[in-house]
PyMOL CGO cylinders between C-alpha atoms (Angstrom):
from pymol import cmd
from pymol.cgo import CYLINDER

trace = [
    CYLINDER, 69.03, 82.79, -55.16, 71.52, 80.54, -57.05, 0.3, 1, 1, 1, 1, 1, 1,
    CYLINDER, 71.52, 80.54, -57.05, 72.41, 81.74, -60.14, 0.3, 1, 1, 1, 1, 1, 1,
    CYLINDER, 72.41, 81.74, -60.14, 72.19, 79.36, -63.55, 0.3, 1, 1, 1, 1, 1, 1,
    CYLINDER, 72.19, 79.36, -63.55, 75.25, 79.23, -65.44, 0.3, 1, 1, 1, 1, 1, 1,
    CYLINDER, 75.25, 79.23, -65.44, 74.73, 81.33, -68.31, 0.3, 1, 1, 1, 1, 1, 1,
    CYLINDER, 74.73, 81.33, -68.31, 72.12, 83.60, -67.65, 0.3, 1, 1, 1, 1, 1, 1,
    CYLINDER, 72.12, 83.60, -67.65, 71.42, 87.03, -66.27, 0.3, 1, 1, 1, 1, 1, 1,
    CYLINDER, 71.42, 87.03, -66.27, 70.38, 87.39, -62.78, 0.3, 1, 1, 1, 1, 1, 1,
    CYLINDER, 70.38, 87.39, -62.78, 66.92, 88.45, -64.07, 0.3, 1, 1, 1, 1, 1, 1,
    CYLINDER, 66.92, 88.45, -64.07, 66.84, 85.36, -66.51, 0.3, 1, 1, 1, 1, 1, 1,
    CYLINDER, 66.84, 85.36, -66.51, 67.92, 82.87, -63.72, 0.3, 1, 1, 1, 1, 1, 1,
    CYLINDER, 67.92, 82.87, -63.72, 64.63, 84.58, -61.61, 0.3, 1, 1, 1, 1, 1, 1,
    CYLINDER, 64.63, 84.58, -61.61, 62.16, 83.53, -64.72, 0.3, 1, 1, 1, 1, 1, 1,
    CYLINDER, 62.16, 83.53, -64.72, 63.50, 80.40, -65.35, 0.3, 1, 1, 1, 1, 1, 1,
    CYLINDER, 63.50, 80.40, -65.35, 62.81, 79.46, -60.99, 0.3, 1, 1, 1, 1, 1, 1,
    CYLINDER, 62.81, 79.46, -60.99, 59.82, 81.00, -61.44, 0.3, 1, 1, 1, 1, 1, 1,
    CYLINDER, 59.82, 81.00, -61.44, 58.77, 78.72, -64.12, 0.3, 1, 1, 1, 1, 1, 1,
    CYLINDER, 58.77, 78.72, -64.12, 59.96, 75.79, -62.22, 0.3, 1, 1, 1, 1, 1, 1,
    CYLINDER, 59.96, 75.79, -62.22, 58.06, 76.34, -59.06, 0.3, 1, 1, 1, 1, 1, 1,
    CYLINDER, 58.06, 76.34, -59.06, 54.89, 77.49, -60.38, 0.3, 1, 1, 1, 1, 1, 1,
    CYLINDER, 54.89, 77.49, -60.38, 55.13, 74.32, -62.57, 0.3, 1, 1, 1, 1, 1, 1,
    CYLINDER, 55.13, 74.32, -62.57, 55.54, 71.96, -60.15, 0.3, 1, 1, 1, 1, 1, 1,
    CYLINDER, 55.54, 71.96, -60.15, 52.79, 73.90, -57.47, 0.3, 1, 1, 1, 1, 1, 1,
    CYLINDER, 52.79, 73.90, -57.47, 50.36, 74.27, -60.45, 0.3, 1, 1, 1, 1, 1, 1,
    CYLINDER, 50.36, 74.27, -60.45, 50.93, 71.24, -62.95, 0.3, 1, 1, 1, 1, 1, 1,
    CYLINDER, 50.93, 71.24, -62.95, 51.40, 73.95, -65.78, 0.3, 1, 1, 1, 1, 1, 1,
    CYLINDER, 51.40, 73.95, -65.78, 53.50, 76.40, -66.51, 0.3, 1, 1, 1, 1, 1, 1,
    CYLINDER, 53.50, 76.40, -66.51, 52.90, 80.43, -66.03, 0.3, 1, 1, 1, 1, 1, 1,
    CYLINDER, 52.90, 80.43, -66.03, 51.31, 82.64, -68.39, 0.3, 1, 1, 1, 1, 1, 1,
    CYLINDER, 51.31, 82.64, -68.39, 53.25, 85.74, -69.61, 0.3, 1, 1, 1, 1, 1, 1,
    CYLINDER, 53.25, 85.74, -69.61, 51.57, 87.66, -67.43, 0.3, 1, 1, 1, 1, 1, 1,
    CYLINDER, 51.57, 87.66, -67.43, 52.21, 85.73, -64.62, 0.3, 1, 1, 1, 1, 1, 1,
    CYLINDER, 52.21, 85.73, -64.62, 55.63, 85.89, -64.91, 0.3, 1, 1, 1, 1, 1, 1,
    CYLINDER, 55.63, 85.89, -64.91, 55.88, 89.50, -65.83, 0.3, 1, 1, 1, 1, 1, 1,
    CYLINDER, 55.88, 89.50, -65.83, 53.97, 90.29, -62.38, 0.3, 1, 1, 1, 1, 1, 1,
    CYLINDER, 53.97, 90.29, -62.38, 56.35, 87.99, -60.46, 0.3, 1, 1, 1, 1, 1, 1,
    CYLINDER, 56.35, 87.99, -60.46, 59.63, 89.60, -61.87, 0.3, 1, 1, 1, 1, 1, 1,
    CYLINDER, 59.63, 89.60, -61.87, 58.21, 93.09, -61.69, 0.3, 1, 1, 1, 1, 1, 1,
    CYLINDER, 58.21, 93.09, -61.69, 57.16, 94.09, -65.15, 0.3, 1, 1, 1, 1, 1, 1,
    CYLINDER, 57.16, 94.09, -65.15, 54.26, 95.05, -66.91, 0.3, 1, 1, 1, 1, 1, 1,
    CYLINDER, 54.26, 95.05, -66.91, 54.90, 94.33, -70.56, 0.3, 1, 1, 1, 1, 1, 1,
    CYLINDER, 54.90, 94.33, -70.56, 54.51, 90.96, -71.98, 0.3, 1, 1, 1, 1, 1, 1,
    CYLINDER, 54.51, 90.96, -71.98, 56.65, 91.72, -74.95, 0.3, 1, 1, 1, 1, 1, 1,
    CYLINDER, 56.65, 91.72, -74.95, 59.41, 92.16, -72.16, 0.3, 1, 1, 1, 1, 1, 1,
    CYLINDER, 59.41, 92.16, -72.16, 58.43, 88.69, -70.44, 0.3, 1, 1, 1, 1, 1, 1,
    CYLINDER, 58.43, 88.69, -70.44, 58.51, 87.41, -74.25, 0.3, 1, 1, 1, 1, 1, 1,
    CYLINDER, 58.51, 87.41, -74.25, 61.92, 88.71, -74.81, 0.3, 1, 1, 1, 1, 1, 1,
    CYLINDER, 61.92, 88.71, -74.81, 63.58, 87.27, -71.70, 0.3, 1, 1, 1, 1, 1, 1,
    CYLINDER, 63.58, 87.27, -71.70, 61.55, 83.82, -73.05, 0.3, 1, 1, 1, 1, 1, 1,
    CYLINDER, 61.55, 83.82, -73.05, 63.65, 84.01, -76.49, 0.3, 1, 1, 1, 1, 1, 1,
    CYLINDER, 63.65, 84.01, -76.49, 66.79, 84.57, -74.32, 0.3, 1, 1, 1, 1, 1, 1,
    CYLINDER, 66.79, 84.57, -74.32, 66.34, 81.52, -72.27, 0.3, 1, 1, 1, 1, 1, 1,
    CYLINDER, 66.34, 81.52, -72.27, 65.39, 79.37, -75.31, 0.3, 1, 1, 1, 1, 1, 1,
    CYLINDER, 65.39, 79.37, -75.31, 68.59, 80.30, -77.16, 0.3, 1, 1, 1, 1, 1, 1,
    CYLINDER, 68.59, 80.30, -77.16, 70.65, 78.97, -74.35, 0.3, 1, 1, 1, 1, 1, 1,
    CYLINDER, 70.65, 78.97, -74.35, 69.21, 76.03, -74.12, 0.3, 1, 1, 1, 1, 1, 1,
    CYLINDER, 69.21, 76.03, -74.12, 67.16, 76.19, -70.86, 0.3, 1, 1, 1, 1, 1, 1,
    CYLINDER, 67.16, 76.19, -70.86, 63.62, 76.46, -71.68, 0.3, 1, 1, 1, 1, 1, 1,
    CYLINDER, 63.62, 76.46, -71.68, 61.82, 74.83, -74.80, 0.3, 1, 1, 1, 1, 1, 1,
    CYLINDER, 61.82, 74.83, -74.80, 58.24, 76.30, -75.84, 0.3, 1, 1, 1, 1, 1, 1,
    CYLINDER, 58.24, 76.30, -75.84, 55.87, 74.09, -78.09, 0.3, 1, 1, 1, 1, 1, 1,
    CYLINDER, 55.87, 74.09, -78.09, 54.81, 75.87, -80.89, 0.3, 1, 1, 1, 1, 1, 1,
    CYLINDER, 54.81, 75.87, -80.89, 52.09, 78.78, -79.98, 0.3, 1, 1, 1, 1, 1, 1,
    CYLINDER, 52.09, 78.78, -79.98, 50.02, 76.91, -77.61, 0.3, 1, 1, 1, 1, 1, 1,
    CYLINDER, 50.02, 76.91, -77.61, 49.10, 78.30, -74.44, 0.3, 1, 1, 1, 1, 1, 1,
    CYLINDER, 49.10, 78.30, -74.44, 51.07, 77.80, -71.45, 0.3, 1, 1, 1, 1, 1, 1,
    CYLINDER, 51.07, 77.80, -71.45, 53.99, 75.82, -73.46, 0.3, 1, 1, 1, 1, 1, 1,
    CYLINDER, 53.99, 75.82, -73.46, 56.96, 76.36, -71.59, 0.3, 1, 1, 1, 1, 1, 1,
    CYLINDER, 56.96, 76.36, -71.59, 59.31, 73.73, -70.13, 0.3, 1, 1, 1, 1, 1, 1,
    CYLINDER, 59.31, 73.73, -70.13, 62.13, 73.89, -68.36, 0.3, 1, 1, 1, 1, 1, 1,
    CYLINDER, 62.13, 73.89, -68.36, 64.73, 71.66, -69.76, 0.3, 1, 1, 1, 1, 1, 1,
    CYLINDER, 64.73, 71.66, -69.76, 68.09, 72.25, -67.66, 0.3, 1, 1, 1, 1, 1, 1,
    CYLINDER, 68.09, 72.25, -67.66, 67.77, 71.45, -64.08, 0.3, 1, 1, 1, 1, 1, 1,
    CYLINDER, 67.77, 71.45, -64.08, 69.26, 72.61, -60.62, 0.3, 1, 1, 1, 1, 1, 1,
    CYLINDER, 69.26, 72.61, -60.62, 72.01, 70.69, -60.92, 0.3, 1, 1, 1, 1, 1, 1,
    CYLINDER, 72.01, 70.69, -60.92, 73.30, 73.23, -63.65, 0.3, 1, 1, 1, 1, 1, 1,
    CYLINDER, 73.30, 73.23, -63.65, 73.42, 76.08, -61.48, 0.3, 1, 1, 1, 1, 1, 1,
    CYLINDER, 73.42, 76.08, -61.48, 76.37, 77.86, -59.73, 0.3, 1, 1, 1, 1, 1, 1,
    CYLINDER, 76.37, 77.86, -59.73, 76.69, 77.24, -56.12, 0.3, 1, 1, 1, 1, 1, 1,
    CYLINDER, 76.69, 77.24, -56.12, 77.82, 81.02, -55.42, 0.3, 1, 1, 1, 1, 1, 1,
    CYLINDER, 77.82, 81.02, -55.42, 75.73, 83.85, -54.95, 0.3, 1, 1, 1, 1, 1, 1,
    CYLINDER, 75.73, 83.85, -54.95, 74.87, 86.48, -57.37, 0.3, 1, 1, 1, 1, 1, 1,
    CYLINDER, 74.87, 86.48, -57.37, 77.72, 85.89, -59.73, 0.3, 1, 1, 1, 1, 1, 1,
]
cmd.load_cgo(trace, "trace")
């Protein structure tokens, strides 16, 4: 997987998750779907990783609705190495 500038290897994983489930589904993941996809059980930790990715500047969530996240940076802000 190509890495996003800026974020963690684990952060880059959530933030291609969100963007393929999005486009497959129409809508983004819930918490828990994300924590099952990157291997945790805890929401809070899913929620953490969220607040991470919205400080940088690659995800916005509106307000506390359901399902809010979108993905505001695209691929073309991504590092064409691997794993760095």
């Amino acid at each position: 997987m190509r890495r996003a500038r800026g974020l963690t290897a684990r952060q880059a994983q959530v933030v291609a998750f969100i963007r393929s489930f999005t486009e497959a589904h129409g809508r983004s993941p819930s918490y828990r779907e994300i924590a099952v996809e990157i291997g945790v059980r805890s929401t809070n930790a899913v929620s953490c990783h969220l607040d991470a990715i919205e400080r940088k500047g690659w995800i916005r969530r509106d307000g506390f609705a359901s399902r809010n996240i979108v993905v505001v940076k695209g691929d073309d802000d991504t590092k064409g190495s691997e794993g760095k």
